[in-house]
N, C-alpha and C positions, 0 to 999 in steps of 0.2 A: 079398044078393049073395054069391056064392061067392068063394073066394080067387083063383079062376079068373080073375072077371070084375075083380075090383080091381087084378092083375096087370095086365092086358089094358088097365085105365086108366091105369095107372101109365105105361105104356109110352109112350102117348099125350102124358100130358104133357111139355111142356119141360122142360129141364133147364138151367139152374137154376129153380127157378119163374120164371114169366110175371110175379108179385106180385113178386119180389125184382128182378126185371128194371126193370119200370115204376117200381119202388122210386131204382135207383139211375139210372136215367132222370130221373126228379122232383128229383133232387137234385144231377145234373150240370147239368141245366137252371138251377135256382136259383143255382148259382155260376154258371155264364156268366152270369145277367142280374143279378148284382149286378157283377159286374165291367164288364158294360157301364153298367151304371149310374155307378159310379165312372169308368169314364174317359169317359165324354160330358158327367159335371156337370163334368168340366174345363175346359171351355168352352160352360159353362153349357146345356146344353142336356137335354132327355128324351129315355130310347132312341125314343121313336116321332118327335120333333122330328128326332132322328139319321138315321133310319130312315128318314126323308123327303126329308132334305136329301140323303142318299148316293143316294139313288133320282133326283134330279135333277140331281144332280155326274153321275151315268152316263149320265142322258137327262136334258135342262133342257126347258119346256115341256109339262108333261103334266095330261091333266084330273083330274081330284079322282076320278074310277071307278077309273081307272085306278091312282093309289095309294093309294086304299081297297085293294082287293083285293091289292095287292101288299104293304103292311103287314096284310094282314088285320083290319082293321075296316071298321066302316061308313064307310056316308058321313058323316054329322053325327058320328063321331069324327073322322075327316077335315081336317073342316070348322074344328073344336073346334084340332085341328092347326095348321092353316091358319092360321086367326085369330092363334092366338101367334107364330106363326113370321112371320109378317105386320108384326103388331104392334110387332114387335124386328128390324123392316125386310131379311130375307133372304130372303124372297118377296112377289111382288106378285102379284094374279091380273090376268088378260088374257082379253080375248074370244076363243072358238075360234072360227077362221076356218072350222073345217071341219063346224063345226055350234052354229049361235048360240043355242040351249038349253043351251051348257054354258062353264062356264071353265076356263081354263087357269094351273097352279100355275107360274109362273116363278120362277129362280132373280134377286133382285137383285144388286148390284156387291159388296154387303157379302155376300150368302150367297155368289155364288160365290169371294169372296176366304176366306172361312172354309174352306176346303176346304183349304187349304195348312197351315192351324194346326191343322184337327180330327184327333182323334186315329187311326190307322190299326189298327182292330178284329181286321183276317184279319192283322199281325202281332202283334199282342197276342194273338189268338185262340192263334196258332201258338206263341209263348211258352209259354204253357199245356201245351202238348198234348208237352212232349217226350220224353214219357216211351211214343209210340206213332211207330211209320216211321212217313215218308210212305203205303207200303203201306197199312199197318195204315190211317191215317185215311182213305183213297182205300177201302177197305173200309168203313170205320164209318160213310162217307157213303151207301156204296151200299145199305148194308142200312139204314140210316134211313129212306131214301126210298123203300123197298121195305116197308117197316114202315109209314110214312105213308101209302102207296096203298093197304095192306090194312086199318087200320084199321076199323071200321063201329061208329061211336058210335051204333049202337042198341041197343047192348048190353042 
């Protein structure tokens, strides 16, 4: 290769490296989920437990597809979900009425009173972050998920 053409790649790449990028990605990621991990075992709970329960505080009623995909896992993780959160009586499942091949994850009288004592994540999150404006994170969101849509894990 000429100097010409190593120039000409150089220019190409991002700046600061892409590696050093995903680098400091990996490890802001890592703190936010131990921190979520630390305040949901506050009330004993798993972030996917958490994950579940706040997806049904915002909608109550919903089938097991539907909050697979929304915590991103399977079904039979789901399921695995389900079971415990069941178990420790703050969901019950229920026939869907609107197609009888599937159930329905309800919230009960115990999960939905948890909701008043479980811990509030987007302001804790926000504690975190005060060292960015509003702007600044209404940016860091948008290029995330602008980041997220371009990905192609076939690398």
């Amino acid at each position: 290769m000429t100097s010409e053409t190593l120039i000409s790649i150089e220019k190409l790449l991002p700046s600061p490296p892409a590696t050093d990028v995903f680098t400091m990605l990996d490890r802001v990621a890592r703190q936010l989920r131990e921190i979520k991990r630390q305040t949901v075992n506050q009330v004993e709970l798993t972030p996917p437990q958490y994950q579940t329960l706040r997806l049904l505080w915002e909608r109550d009623s919903q089938p097991f597809k539907d909050l697979a995909a929304a915590n991103g896992c399977t079904r039979p993780t789901m399921t695995g979900i389900v079971d415990t959160l069941e178990k420790n009586g703050l969901v019950t499942r229920e026939p869907n009425p609107d197609d009888r091949r599937s159930l329905l994850v309800t919230l009960s009288e115990k999960g939905k009173a948890l909701e008043d004592s479980a811990p509030d994540l987007d302001r804790i999150y926000a504690t975190c972050c005060v060292g960015l404006t509003s702007e600044e994170f209404q940016q860091l969101g948008t290029l995330l998920e602008k980041l997220d849509r371009s990905l192609d894990c076939t690398c």
